[in-house]
C-alpha positions in Angstrom: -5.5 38.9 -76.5 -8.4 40.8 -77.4 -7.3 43.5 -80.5 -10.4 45.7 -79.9 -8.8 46.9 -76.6 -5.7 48.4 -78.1 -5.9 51.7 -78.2 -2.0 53.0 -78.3 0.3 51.4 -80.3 4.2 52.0 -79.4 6.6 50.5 -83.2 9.7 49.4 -82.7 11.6 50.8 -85.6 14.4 48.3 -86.4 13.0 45.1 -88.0 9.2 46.2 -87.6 9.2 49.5 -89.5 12.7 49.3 -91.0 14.8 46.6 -92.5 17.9 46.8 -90.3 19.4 43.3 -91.8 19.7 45.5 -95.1 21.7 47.9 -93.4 23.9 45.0 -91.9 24.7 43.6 -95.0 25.6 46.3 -96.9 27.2 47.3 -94.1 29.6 44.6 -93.9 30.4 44.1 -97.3 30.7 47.4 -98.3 32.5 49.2 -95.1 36.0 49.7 -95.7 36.8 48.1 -92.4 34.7 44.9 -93.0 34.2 44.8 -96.9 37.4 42.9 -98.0 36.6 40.3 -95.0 33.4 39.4 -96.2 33.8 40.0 -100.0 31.3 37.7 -101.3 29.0 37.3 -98.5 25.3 36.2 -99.3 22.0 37.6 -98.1 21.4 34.0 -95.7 24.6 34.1 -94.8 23.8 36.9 -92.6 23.2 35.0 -89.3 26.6 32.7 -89.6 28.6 36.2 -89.2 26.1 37.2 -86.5 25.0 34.5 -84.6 21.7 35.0 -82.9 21.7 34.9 -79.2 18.7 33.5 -77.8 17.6 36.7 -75.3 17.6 38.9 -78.8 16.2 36.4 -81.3 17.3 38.7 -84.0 20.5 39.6 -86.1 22.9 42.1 -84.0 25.8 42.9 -84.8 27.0 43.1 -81.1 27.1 39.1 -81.3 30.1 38.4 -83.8 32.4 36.4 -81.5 35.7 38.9 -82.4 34.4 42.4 -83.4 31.1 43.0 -82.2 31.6 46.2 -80.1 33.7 47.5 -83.3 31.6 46.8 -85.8 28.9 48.9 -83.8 30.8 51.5 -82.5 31.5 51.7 -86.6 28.2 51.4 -87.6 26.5 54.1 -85.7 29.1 56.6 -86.2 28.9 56.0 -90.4 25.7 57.8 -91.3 26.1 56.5 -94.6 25.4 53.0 -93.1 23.4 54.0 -89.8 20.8 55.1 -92.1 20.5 52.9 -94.6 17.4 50.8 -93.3 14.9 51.8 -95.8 10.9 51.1 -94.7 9.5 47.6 -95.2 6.9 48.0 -98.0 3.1 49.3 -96.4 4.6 50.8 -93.5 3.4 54.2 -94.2 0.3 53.9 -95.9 -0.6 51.2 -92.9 0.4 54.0 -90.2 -1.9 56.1 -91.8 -5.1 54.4 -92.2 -4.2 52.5 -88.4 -4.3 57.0 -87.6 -7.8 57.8 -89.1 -9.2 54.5 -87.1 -8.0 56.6 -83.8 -5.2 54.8 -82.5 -2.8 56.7 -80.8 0.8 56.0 -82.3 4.3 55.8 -81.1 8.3 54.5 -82.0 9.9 53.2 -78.9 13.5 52.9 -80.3 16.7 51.9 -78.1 19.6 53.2 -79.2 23.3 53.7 -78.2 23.1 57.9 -80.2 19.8 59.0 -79.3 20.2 62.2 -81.0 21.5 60.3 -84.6 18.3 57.8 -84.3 16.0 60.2 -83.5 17.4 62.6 -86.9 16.9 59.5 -89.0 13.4 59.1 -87.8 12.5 62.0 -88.1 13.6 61.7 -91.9 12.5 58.6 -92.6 9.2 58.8 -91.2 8.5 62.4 -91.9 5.4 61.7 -94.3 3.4 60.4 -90.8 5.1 62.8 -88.1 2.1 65.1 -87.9 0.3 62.3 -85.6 3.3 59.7 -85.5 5.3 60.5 -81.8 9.2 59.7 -81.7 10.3 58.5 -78.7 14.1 57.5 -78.3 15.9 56.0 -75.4 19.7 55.9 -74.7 20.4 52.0 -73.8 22.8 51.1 -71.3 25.8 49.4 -71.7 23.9 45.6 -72.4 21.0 45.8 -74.9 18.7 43.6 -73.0 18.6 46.1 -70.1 15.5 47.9 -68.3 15.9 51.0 -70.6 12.9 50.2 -72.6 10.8 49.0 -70.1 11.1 52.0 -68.1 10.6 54.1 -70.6 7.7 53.0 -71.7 6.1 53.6 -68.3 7.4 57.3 -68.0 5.5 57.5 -71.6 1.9 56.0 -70.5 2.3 59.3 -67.2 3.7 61.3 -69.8 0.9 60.9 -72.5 -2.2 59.8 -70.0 -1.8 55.8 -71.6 -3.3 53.2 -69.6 -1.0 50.2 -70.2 -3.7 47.4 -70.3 -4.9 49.4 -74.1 -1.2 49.4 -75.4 0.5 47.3 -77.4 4.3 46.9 -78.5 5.0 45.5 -81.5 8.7 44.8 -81.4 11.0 41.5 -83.2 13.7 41.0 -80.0 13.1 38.7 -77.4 14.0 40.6 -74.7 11.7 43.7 -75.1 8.5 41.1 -75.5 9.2 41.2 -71.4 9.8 44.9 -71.6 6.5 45.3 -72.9 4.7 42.7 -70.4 6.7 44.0 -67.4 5.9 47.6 -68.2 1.7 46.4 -68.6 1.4 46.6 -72.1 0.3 43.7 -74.4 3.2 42.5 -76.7 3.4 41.5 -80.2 6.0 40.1 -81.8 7.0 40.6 -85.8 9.0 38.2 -87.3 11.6 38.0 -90.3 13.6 35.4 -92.0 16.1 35.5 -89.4 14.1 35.9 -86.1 14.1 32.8 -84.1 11.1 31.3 -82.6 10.3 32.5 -79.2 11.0 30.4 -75.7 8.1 28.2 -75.0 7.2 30.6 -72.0 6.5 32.9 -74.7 4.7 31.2 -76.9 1.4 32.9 -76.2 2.2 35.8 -77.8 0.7 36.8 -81.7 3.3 36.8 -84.1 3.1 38.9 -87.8 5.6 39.1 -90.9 4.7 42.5 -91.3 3.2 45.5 -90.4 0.4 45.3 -92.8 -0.5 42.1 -91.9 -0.6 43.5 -87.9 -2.6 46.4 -89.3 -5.7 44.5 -90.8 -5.8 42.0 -87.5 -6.1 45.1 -85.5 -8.7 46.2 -87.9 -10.3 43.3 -88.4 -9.3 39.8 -86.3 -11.1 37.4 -88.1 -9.1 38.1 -91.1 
């Protein structure tokens, strides 16, 4: 892919702008439901509880074995612990300068409380909502449903996009076909605990952060 066609950019918010394996782990060693289970846990210990399925490619907590839908159910209604997924380091300054260069910006976040994500978004990100658009989506009852896809194509009518200058820069699996089913050009950024991506896949860029997406969109041989 050519970076000098981009033109819109939709972030993904969990593990591209946010770190949401910090808010798993403090999560489950700190809840009072979960904390005297996994007293002691470490940091790389993270994907043993949550074993990675190979559709997402990324920590959820939906995948413990016994008490995945309870341990999300618990999560999102704990504000205490839904927000605490504090901005990997450059995320703002990075959004800003990508701004002044002209590219139209985005979030595409699925979520099971669209109202709660969208609140903590808006906080979160506040310093870049003057140009920065939040867009939510409700997911349905799997997370590797159409819901992103499809919204992402009401967004290029609702916003006059054109699909072929878009990119989504999103860490699961499953949304890197969201993105290439919708028209858009996908990107995927990677963490400690992502795994690699099916060999159909393979094609697609890869970053370990957003700054390091930033100055390839800026400048590619870099």
């Amino acid at each position: 892919m050519d970076p000098s066609i981009i033109k819109n950019i939709f972030w993904d918010v969990d593990g591209v702008l946010a770190d949401l394996n910090f808010a798993y782990f403090h999560f489950l060693t700190r809840h009072p439901n979960y904390r005297e289970q996994f007293h002691g846990l470490k940091w790389e210990q993270l994907p043993e509880v949550l074993p990675i399925v190979p559709e997402y490619g990324a920590l959820e907590l939906k995948t413990h074995p016994t008490l995945g839908k309870e341990m999300d159910r618990d999560f999102c209604a704990d504000q205490r612990f839904f927000r605490n997924r504090p901005l990997y380091p450059g995320v703002i300054e990075s959004l800003k300068e990508l701004n002044k260069r002209g590219y139209r910006q985005f979030t595409m976040s699925a979520t099971f409380d669209v109202d709660a994500k969208k609140a903590y978004l808006e906080d979160i990100l506040s310093p870049v909502t003057d140009f920065l658009t939040i867009e939510c989506v409700q997911h349905g009852e799997f997370m590797h449903d159409t819901a992103k896809r499809d919204r992402l194509k009401e967004c290029y009518a609702k916003y006059d996009l054109k699909p072929d200058e878009t990119l989504l820069v999103d860490d699961r699996i499953y949304n890197q076909y969201a993105a290439i089913e919708s028209g858009a050009h996908p990107v995927r950024m990677r963490c400690e605990f992502t795994t690699e991506l099916p060999h159909e896949l393979s094609w697609i860029p890869e970053f370990p952060n957003v700054v390091t997406l930033k100055n390839w969109l800026i400048d590619p041989a870099r």
